[in-house]
N, C-alpha and C positions, 0 to 999 in steps of 0.2 A: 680603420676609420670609424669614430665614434657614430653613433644613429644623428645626434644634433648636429653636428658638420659635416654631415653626408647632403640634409637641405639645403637646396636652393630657394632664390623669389618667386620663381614661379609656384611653389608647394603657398608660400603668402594668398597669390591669385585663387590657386586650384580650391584652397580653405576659405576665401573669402565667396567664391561661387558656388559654391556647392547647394545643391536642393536631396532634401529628402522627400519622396512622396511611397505611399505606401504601394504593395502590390498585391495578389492574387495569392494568399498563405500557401499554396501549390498550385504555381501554373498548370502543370501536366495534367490536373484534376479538372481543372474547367475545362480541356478542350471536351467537347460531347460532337460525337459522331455517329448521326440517328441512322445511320447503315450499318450500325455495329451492337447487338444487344446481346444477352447474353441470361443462363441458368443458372442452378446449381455446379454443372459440368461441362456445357459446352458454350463457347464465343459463335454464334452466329454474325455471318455479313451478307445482306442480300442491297447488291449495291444496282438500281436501275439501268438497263442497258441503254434509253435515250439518254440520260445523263452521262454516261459514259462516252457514248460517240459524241456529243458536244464537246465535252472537256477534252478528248482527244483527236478532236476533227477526222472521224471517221469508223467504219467497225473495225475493232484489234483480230487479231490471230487467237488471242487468249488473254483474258486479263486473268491477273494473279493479286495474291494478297500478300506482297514481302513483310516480313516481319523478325523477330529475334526467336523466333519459335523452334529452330531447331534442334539438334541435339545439344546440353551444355550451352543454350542462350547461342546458337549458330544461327545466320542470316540466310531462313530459306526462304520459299515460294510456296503456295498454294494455290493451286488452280480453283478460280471461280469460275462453277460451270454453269453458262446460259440455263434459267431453270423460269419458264412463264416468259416475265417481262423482267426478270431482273438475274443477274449472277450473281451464285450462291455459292456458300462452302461453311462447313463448322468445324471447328478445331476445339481439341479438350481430352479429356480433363489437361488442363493448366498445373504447373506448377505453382505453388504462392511466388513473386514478384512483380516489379515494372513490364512491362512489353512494350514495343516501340513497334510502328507499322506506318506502311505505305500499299497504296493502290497501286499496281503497273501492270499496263498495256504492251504488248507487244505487238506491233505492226504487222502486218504480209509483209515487208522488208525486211521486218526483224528489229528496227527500230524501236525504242522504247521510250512512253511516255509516263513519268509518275505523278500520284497527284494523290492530294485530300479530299474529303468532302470539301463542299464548295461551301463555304458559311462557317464554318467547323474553325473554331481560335488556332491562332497556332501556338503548337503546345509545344516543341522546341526551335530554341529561336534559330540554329544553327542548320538544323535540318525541318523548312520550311512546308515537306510533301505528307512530314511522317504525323500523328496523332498516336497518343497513349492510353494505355488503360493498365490500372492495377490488382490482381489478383491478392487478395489477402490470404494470412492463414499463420498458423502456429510457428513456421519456419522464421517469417518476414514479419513478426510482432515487432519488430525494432525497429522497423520503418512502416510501420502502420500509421494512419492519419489516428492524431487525440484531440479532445477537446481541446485540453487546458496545454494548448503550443505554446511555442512563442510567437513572432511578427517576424514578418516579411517584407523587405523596404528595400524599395531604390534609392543609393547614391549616386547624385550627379554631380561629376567634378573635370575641369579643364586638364590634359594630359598633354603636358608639353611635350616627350620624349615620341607621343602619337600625335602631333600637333592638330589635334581633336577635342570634342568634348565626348566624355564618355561618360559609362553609369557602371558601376560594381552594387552585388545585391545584398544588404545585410541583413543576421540572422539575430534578434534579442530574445533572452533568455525569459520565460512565465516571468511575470509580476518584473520586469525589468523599472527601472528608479533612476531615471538623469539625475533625481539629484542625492542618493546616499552619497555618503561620509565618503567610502570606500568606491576606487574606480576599479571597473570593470574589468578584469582579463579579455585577451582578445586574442581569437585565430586569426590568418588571414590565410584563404585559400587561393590558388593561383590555376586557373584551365588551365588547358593542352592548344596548341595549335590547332587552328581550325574550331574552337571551342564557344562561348559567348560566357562572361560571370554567370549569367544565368541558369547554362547548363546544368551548375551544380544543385539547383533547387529542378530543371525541368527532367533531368534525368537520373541525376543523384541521389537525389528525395533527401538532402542536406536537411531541408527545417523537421522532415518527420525523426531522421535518425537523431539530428538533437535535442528536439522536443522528447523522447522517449530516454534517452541520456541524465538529460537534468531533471525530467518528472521520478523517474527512476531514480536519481541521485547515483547514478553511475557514471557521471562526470560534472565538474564543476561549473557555474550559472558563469556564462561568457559570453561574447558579444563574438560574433564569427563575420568574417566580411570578406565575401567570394567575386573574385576580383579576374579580370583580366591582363596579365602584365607582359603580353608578346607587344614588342614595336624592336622600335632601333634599340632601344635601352633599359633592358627589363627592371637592371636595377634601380634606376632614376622612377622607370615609370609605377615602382612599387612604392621606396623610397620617399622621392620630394611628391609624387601625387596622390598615391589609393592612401598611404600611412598619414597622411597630413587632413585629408576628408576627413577619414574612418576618427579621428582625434578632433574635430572642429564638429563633425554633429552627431557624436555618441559619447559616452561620458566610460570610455575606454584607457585604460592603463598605457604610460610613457615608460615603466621600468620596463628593462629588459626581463626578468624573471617572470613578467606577466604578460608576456609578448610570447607567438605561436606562430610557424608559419609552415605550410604544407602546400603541397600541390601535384596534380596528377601529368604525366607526360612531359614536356616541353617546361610545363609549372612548376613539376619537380626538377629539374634541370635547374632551373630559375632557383627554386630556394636553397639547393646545395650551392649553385654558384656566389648566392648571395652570403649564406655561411660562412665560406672561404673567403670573402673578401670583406664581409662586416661582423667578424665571429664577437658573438656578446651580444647582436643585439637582439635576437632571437634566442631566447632558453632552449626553447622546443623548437625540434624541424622534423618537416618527416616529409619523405617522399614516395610517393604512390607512383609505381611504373617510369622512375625518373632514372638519370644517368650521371656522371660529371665529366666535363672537359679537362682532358689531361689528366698530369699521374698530382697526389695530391702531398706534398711536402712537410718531410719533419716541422716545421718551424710551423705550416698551417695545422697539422694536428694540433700542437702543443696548443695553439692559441685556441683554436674550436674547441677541445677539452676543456683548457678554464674560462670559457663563455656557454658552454652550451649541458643542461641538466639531460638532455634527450634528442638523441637524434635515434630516427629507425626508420628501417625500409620495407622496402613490400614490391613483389613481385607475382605475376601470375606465373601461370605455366607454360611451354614450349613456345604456346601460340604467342604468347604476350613480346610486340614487336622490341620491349625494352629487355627481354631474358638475358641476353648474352650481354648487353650493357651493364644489367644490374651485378651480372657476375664478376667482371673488370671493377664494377664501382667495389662490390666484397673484398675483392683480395687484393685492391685500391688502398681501403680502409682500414685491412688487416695490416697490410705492409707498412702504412705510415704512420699507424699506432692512434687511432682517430677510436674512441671510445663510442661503439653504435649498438644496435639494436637490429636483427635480423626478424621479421615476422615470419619467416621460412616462405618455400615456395606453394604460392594456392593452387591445388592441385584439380579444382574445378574450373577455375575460369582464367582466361584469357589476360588481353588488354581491352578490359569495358568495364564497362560501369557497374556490371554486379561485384568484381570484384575491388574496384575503385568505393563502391559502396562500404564493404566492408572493413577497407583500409580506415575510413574515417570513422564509423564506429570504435574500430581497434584506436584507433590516434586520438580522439578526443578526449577519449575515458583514461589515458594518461599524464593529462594535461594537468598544471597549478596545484601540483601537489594532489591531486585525488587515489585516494589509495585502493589496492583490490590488485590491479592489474599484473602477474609477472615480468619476465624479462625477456623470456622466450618466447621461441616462435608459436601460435594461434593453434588449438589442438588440428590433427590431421593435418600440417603443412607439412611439407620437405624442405631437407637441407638443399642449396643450391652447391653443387660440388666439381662442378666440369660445365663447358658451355654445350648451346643444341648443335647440333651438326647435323641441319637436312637429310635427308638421301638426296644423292648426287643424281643430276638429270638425267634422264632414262635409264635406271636402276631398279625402277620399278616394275612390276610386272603384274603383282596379284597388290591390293590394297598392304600398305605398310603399316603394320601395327608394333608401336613402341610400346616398350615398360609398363607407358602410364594409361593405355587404352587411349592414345593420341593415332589418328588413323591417316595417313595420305595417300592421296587418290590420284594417278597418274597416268594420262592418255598415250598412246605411242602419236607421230608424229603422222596420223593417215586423218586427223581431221585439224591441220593447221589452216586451210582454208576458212574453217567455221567463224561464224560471227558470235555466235557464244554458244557456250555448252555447258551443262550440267549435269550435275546427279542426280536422280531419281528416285528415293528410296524410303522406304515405311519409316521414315525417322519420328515421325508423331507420337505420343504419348499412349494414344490407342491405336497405332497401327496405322494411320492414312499414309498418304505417300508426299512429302515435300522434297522439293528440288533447292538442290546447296548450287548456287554459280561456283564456279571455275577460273582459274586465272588462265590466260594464256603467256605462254615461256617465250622467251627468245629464240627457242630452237623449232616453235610450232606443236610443244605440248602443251596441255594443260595439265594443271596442277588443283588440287585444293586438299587443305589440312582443317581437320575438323575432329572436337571432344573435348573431355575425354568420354570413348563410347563403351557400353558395357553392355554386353549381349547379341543377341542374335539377332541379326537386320539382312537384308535381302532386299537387290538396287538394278539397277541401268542407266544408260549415258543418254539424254536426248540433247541431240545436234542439230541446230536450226530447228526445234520443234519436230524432230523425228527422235524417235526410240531407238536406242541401239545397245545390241548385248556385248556387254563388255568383251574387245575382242580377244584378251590375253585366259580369259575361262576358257577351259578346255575340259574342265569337270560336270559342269550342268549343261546339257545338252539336249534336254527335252523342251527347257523353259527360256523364255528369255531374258529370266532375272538371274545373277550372279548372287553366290552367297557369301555372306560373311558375317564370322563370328568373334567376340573379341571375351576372351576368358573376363570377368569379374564375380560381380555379387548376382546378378539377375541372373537370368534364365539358365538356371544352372541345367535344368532336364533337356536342353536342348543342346548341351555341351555333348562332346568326344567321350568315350568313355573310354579306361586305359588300356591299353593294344590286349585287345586277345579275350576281352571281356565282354563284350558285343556280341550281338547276334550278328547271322550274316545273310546277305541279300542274293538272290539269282535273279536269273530273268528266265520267266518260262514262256516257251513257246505253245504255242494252241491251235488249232484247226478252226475258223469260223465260220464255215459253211462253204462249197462252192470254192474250194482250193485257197480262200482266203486266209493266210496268215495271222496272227493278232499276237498281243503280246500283256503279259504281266510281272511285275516287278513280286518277289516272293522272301517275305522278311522268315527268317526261320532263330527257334530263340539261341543263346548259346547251349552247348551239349545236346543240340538237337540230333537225336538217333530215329534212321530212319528204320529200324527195324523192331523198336520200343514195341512191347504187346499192348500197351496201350496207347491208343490212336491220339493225338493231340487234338485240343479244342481248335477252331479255324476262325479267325475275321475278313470278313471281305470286305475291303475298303475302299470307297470311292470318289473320285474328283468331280470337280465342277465343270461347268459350263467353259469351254474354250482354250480347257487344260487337258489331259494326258495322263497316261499312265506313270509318268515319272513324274509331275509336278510334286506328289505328297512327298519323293524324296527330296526331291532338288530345294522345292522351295517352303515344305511343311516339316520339314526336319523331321520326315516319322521314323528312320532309322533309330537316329536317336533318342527319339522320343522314347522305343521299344526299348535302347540298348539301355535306358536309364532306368527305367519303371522295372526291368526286369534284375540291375545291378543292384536296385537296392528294396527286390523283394514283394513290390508293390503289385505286381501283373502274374498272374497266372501264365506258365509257360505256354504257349500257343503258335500257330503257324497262321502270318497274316497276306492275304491275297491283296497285290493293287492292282486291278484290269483295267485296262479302256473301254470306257465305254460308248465313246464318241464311233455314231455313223452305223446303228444297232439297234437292233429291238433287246431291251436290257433285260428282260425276263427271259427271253429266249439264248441271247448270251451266257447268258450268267448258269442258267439251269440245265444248258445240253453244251456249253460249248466250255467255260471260265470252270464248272465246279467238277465238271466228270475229269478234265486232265489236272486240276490240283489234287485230288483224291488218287488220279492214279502216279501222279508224281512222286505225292508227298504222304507222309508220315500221319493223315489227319482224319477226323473222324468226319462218318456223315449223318450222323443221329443232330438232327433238329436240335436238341439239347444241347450240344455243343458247339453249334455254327450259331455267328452271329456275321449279321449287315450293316453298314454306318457309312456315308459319304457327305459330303458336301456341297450346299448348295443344289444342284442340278442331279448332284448324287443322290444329295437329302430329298430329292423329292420322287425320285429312282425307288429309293430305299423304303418309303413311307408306300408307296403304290406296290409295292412285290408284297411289303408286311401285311398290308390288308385287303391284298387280291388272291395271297396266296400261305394262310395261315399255315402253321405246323411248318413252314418249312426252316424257321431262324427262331431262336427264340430270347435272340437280345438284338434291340435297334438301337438306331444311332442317328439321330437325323440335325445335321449342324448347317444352321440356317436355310432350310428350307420346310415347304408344307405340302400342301394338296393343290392342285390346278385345280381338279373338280372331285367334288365326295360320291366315292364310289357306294353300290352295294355290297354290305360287307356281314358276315356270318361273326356276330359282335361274340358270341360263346367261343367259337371255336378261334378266333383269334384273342381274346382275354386268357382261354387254359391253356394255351400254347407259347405265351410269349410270359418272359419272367421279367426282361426291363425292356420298355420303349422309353426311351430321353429323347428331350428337345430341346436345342440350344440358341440362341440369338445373341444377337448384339444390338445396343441401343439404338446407333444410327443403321446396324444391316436396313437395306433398300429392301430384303425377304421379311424384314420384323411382322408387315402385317399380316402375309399369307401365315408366317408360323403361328402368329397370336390365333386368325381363323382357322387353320386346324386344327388347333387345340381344343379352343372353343367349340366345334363340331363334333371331336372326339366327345369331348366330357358331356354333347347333348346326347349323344348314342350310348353311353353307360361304356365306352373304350375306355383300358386302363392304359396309363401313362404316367412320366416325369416329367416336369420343367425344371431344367438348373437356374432359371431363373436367368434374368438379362443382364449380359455381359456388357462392358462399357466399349463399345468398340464398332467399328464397320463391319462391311462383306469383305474380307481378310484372312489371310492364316494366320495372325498375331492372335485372333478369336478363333479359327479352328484348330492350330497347336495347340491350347489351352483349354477347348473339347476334347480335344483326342486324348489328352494329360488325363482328364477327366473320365472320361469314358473307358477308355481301357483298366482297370483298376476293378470297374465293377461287373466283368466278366468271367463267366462261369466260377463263380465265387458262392459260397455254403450262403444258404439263403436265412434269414432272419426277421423273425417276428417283434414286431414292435410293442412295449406293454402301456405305453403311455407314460407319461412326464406323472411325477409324484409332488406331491407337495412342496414348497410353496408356489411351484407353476400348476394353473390350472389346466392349460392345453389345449384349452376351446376359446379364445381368443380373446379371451375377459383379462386378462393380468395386464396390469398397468405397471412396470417398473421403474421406480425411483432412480435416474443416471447418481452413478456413484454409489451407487450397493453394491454389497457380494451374493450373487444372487446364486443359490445351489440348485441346478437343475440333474435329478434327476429319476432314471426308467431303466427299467428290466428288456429286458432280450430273450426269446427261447427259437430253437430249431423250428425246423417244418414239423419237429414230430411231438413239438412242445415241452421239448426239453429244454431247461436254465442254458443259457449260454452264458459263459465266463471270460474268454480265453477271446474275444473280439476286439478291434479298436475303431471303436466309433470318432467319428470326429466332429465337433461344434461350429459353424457358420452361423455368421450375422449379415443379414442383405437390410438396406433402407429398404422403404417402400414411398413411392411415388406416385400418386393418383392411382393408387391399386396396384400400379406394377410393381416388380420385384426387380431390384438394382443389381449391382455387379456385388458379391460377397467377400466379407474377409473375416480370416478365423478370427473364434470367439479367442476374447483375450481372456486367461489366466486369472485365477487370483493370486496363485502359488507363483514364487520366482523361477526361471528358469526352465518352468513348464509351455510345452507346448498347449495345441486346442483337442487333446484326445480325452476322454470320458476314461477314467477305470472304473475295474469292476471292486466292490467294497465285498468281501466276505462275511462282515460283520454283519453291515446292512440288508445284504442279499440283492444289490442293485448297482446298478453303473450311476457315479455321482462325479461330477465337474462342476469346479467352484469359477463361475463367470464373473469377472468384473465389469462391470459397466460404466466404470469410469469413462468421464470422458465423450459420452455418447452425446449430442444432441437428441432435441426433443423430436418427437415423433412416431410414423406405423415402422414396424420392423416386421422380419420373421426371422428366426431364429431356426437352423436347419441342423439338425443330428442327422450326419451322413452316418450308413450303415456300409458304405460299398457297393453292395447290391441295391439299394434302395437308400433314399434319403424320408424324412415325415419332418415336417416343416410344421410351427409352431406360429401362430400368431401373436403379436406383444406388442403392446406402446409402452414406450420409454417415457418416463413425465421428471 
């Protein structure tokens, strides 16, 4: 059926009523939610608890901040905890994109109320509770807000087929002209069920990615009109109503070759079906997460073929409810000889809007002849080759990790009573802890599938607002968190190392006084002999506050840590103690009761020079009060997030010539930052010598003491090295102002303790911002040279260690610039201009 006798009279009506009024160039941008501000790195919400119990007639159990924040843009929770007069929480660093969020209460019943601020626009129309905010940044320049957009406009037009009046939102191209010569190409995009036209400018960011498209000239100047076509009669209601507007008050093209139709969900369904039954009149189709009904016929190919310049499709991954459809529609399309376009499968996101997002970047910038684009699938996609097949109900046992780091999470059937349940786990960017809901099954499991995830995470189940340890772990038994690990690109030092390559772990028993048993976990390296003439170096390592002696394995991953650092050379071979030290005087533990049975167990020395101390938190502050109560007896520390309760008298000689490294470590938001920040500070007014690694971007967490330990262990009992100072063009006292985008050559000499040239070292280059004084979380210095890591060599020629830094790329600002030695780091001062 041709496009002009597919209308009806009512298409007359719908074009003689139609209104254009303009709108909001990004709705999602106006709503403002003054409970919600935010830094460089972190989103603060401090939402008032009177306000609270108003809106929800009465005080909740917990209110939370749901949002897309989870792992891969997944739908978890945040606890906002009572803090003064209002509940508080911050989440960060952010990825660049959209975020979408809602407030929710949970009742003493368990009941839940969601909501907005109260005044706060609504920023999607479809989902009336949630309010937005967008992170920018290099990844998301595509859908960045520009000046020089286009417009944003409502059409209002009579929909017979929804015997309604409705409004679709159109999209005009910079410097658009009703009346050039030449009319306008045109998309037309179609929602999903349950969706509003809107969506696609309030969650899509439609006008930023075509603004950036046409400014760019990465796709041709067109006229887009995002439309809703669910009723009785999708086709009609595209057809004789949105097609007949979109032509009566935009100055938009009737050829079919200048004609485009996409749509996501339910919308794409809509435009392959409309394909097959009106092939011609649409050039381009493209379907986002769509499907088709039934098998599709020689006789409709042939005809789709010579009407249509482009069809292509697009699919997320496992999660994406359209996967196994889209796979039927493939070898649908292969079978009946239907000429397409496969975008491969996005191996990052779901069924949502990030990935929906990028379908229409990809799709627009092939449109009306604009050239550039291939034919194939979008770099990193997957072929789609076989459908998903679940795991089958109760199959699971330990978390299911597929292929793609796609992970599912399955309850046995002992909390089918529950009213909901969730997981628990550090999924944040810096380690906090959000909670992913749960489906519950028809059999009285729950279920939830979530990713794709990469790396090491460590979780629990809370049921009704109680905590529960996963009951199918039978491995970590000290903690009440389950661990789990999923092989990718990150945290590799926290991976398995290959059977037989590891160190290995005992558990030793000890005497604690008064017939009291005690216990320590005892990391020993590979090829550990205990009858070696020489004694091995020893670490004592210690937990926090309401943890145990196995917490550092179970849920700090120090086995690993050890079996990594030492596989690939990094760590001096040593034998490391983990004691408890909970319910104890820790000086008296440690020094008659933890070091005389590791010494007669083990293989280790007891010379000062080669014991070192390090704990966390309640350790760190253990550790910091033995250092300076009881000089000479460690002479490397370790203190991760903690400081002093109160500053001792202390013999500042005899603890300076005694000790070769004391490090201090924090994280941003750690609740211990201030006490660390004040010991230091007190340290440096006593003439105490020390390290700061400067502040990590993170909570009071083992995502932040994993990542001390990485640290810290490395620079123990290691050939100690003299610093000669940075050579020209850096001057090293704090005056160099560096131009971002030079190649700036830093470099400085090294000798021994006995003043001899060192050569044969690998220094390594860090850059930290700096922030009202403070020193940020670091990341190595970048290269000039390709291919090169952030290590310093030594030039023979020169007679000095030289690294060519680039600074590309840098914003303006204080920096420091840190030449790690191993044993010692010397931090340099610099503004970047």
């Amino acid at each position: 059926m041709s496009h002009s006798s597919g209308f009806r009279m009512t298409s007359l009506v719908a074009a003689a009523a139609l209104a254009v009024s303009a709108i909001a160039a990004a709705p999602a941008a106006a709503a403002t939610d003054t409970w919600h501000s935010n830094d460089d790195v972190y989103h603060y919400f401090k939402v008032p608890q009177s306000q609270v119990s108003s809106i929800v007639g009465g005080t909740p159990a917990t209110l939370e901040l749901e949002a897309n924040i989870g792992p891969s843009g997944t739908w978890s929770a945040l606890a906002l905890d009572p803090s003064g007069s209002d509940y508080a929480a911050n989440v960060g660093p952010l990825e660049p994109g959209l975020y979408y969020y809602q407030y929710t209460a949970t009742m003493p019943d368990r009941s839940k109320v969601s909501f907005r601020q109260p005044g706060s626009p609504v920023a999607v129309t479809s989902k009336p509770n949630w309010n937005t905010f967008f992170v920018p940044g290099e990844s998301v320049a595509w859908m960045d807000d520009i000046a020089a957009g286009g417009t944003v406009e409502e059409l209002s037009y009579r929909s017979a087929a929804a015997g309604e009046n409705r409004t679709a939102v159109v999209w005009t191209p910079p410097g658009y002209d009703a009346a050039r010569a030449e009319a306008y190409p045109v998309l037309y995009l179609l929602s999903s069920k349950g969706q509003t036209a809107r969506e696609w400018v309030e969650l899509g960011r439609a006008k930023q990615i075509l603004d950036n498209l046409v400014t760019g000239r990465d796709a041709r100047p067109m006229v887009v009109v995002m439309a809703d076509a669910n009723s009785a009669d999708p086709r009609a209601e595209l057809l004789d109503a949105i097609v007949p507007a979109a032509r009566a008050g935009y100055h938009i093209s009737s050829r079919p070759r200048s004609q485009a139709l996409a749509g996501v969900g339910t919308g794409a369904e809509q435009a392959i079906s409309i394909l097959r039954d009106d092939p011609g009149v649409f050039t381009y189709v493209g379907s986002f997460a769509g499907s088709a009904a039934g098998s599709i016929t020689k006789a409709e190919a042939k005809a789709i073929n010579k009407g249509t310049e482009l069809l292509r499709t697009y699919v997320g991954n496992t999660l994406d409810p359209s996967y196994n459809d889209n796979y039927d529609l493939l070898v649908d399309l292969k079978r009946s000889g239907v000429d397409f376009e496969f975008d491969g499968v996005n191996p990052d996101d779901g069924g949502t809007w990030d990935a929906w997002r990028e379908n229409l970047r990809d799709f627009a910038a092939r449109l009306f002849g604009q050239k550039g684009a291939g034919h194939g699938a979008s770099a990193g996609h997957r072929p789609l080759t076989r459908p998903y097949k679940a795991p089958a109900a109760g199959s699971i046992t330990t978390p299911y990790v597929d292929p793609h780091g796609i992970v599912t999470f399955e309850t046995g059937v002992q909390w089918a009573g529950a009213k909901d349940v969730t997981i628990w786990g550090n999924w944040a960017p810096n380690g906090q802890w959000f909670r992913i809901p749960m489906a519950k099954q028809p059999d009285g499991r729950w279920r939830s599938t979530v990713g794709p995830l990469d790396g090491y995470y460590y979780y629990r189940y809370v049921v009704d607002g109680v905590d529960k340890k996963d009951p199918a772990d039978t491995v970590n038994t000290h903690v009440m968190e389950s661990q789990l690990f999923v092989p990718g690109k990150t945290d590799a030092m926290l991976a398995d190392v290959p059977e037989g390559r590891g160190g290995t772990v005992s558990l030793m028993t000890y005497d604690a006084g008064q017939g009291a048993e005690r216990y320590a976990y005892v990391w020993t390296p590979p090829g550990y002999e205990p009858d070696r003439q020489a004694s091995y170096p020893v670490l004592y390592l210690y937990h926090g506050g309401g943890q145990n002696y196995g917490s550092w394995l179970e849920t700090g991953r120090a086995k690993q840590i050890f079996d990594n650092l030492s596989l690939h050379g990094a760590m001096e071979p040593m034998v490391v103690v983990m004691p408890d030290q909970n319910g104890v005087d820790f000086w008296t533990d440690l020094s008659q009761h933890v070091m005389p049975t590791a010494a007669e167990k083990y293989n280790i020395s007891t010379d000062s020079d080669e014991q070192a101390l390090a704990g966390l938190s309640w350790g760190a502050i253990n550790t910091l009060g033995t250092w300076l109560n009881h000089p000479g007896e460690f002479a490397y520390i370790g203190a991760f997030s903690g400081g002093l309760l109160s500053n001792p008298t202390v013999d500042v000689q005899a603890v300076n010539e005694s000790t070769k490294l004391a490090r201090f470590y924090s994280g941003d938001v750690d609740f211990t930052y201030t006490i660390t920040q004040s010991a230091m500070q007190w340290l440096t007014s006593q003439g105490i010598h020390y390290e700061y690694a400067g502040t990590w971007v993170g909570p009071h967490g083992f995502d932040i003491w994993m990542a001390d330990l990485i640290d810290f262990v490395p620079r123990l009992f290691t050939p100690e090295y003299r610093f000669g100072g940075v050579r020209p063009p850096l001057a090293g006292d704090g005056s160099d102002v560096v131009g971002a985008g030079r190649a700036v050559p830093v470099k400085f000499t090294l000798t021994d303790v006995a003043g001899k040239t060192v050569t044969d070292a690998r220094p390594r280059l860090y850059l930290a911002k700096k922030k009202d004084g403070v020193t940020g979380a670091r990341v190595p210095a970048k290269p000039v040279q390709k291919h090169a890591d952030n290590t310093a060599r030594y030039s023979a020629g020169k007679a000095e260690y030289v690294f060519g830094w680039d600074t590309g790329g840098l914003a303006r600002g204080a920096y420091e610039l840190q030449i790690d030695l191993g044993s010692s780091v010397h931090a340099i001062a610099l503004t970047i201009d």
